[in-house]
C-alpha positions, 0 to 999 in steps of 0.5 A, a space after each residue: 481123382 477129384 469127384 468131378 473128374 471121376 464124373 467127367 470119366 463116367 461120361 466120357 465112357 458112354 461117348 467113348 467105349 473105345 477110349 474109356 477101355 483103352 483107358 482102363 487100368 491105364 494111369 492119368 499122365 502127368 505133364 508140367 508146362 513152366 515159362 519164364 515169362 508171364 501170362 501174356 495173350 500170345 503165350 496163352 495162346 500158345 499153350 492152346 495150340 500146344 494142347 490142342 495138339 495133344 488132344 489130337 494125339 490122344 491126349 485128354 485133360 481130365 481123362 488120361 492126362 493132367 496139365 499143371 502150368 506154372 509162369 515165372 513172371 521175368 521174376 529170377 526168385 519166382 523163377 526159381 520157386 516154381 522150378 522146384 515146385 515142379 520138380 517135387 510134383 515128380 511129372 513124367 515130362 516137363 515142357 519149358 518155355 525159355 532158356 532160364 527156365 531150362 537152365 533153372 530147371 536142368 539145376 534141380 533134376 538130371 532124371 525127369 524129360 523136359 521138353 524145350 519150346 523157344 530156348 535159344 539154341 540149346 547146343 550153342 548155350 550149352 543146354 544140350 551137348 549132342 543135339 543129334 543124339 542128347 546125353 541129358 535129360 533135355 530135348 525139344 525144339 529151339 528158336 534161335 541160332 546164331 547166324 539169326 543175329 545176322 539177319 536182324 542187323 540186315 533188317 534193321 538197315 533195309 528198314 532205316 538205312 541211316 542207322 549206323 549203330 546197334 546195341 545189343 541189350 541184355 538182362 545181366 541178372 540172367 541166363 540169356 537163351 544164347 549170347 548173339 553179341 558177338 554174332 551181332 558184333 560181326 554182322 555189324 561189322 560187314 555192314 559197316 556198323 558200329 555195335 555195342 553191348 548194352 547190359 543192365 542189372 535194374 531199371 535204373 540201370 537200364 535207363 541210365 544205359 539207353 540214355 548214354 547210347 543215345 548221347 550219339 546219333 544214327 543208333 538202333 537196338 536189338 532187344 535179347 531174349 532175356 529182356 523181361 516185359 516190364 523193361 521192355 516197356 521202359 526200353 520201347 519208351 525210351 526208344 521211341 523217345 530217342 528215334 532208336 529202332 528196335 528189333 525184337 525176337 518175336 511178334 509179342 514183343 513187337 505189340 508192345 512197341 516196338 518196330 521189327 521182329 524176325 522170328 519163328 511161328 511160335 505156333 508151330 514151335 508149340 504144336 512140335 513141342 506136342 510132338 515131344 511131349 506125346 513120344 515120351 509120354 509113350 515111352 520114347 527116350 530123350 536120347 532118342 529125339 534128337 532136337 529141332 530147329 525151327 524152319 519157318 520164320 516171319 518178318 513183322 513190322 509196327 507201323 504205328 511205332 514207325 511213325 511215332 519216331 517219324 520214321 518212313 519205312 521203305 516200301 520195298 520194306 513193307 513188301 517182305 514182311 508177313 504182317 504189317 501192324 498199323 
């Protein structure tokens, strides 16, 4: 323990008799939070609400608990490295944002806990085998499941009815947190639209792919999870430059330009992450949490990117969403 950390404790001790006994001979915990993506103001955000969750169940930075936190960046190599860092610094849990970083992290350790927040959904891509009863070492609570992809397709055509066409685009480097394609491609189906895979390996590549959906009219887009941030610039660009509307996974991503996004409160994904993260670190088995799925969901809409691709949004439209971002 650092000397200011010991300083802090002997603090805490007058404020907190209780707690400092209680402390006594008591180990400092170990946890690792590790995202794929970088330090946006929304996974920041997140992170607050996850650890103000476990100071609530007793849980302290500095006084019985230590927090590393490490962020991938949309970088596979980096990705990578901080995966295997974390493993060697041997945590008693390791919280994941994202199925790469599951599906990375699951590679390098069968033995340590780790907790997912917003990892697809882990049984259907294969992360979890039993989620009533998980077999591994991996549990948590998803964002996703297939029948999402569904209600993407519908909010797309509500929003801009003309739309008879959607592609589905993806980062073919890697693991996506669960192929929606040929969900996407059924939903499409039933309304009556066309729907194309769209995958990319650059941005070249990504480019040069949006370009080629665009040759045709009445198009629109749904943006994977595994899509990083600055491709999703280059996809919102060229998507308002082609009038392509776009539906995101979260509210994040809506910000930086695009037009729909139909998701869980990652908030709440947070504070239930916390719940996890609290039983293990009490001794609870993996085997004995089984992983959850999320309940609540929101519907935003950017009008400011409706309007920069001289889109009128309907106002019944307008009526549903839980947030309209002008």
């Amino acid at each position: 323990m650092r000397r200011r950390d010991f300083v802090a404790a002997i603090g805490a001790a007058t404020a907190w008799p209780l707690a400092a006994r209680a402390q006594q001979g008591e180990r400092v915990r170990r946890i690792s939070v590790v995202t794929g993506t970088d330090e946006s103001q929304e996974i920041v955000a997140n992170l607050v609400v996850f650890k103000n969750e476990l100071a609530k169940l007793g849980w302290r930075e500095g006084r019985n608990l230590r927090i590393d936190e490490r962020f991938g960046r949309g970088d596979a190599d980096r990705i990578r490295a901080i995966a295997t860092e974390i493993v060697h610094l041997g945590p008693d849990a390791i919280v994941a944002v994202g199925a790469v970083m599951v599906r990375v992290l699951q590679r390098l350790t069968q033995t340590i806990p780790i907790v997912t927040i917003a990892a697809g959904d882990v049984f259907a891509d294969g992360l979890v085998k039993n989620p009533s009863h998980p077999e591994g070492n991996v549990t948590g609570v998803t964002n996703l499941f297939r029948s999402i992809a569904g209600k993407w397709i519908e909010l797309l055509k509500d929003a801009v009815p003309p739309v008879q066409r959607v592609g589905y685009i993806h980062n073919a480097q890697l693991p996506q947190p669960l192929d929606l394609f040929p969900e996407v491609e059924n939903a499409a189906r039933v309304l009556g639209v066309r729907a194309a895979a769209i995958p990319f390996q650059n941005a070249v590549d990504l480019a040069h792919a949006i370009d080629t959906f665009a040759a045709e009219p009445d198009g629109g887009l749904v943006v994977s999870g595994n899509v990083t941030a600055p491709y999703r610039a280059t996809i919102n660009t060229l998507a308002i430059q082609y009038r392509l509307p776009t539906v995101h996974l979260d509210r994040e991503r809506l910000v930086e330009g695009g037009l729909i996004a139909y998701a869980p409160h990652l908030a709440d994904l947070a504070r239930r992450g916390a719940s996890f993260a609290n039983r293990i670190l009490r001794g609870a088995k993996v085997g004995d949490l089984p992983v959850e799925y999320p309940t609540r969901f929101a519907l935003f809409v950017n009008l400011k990117t409706a309007r920069a691709m001289g889109l009128t949004i309907p106002e019944t439209f307008l009526q549903r969403a839980d947030e309209v971002i002008e």
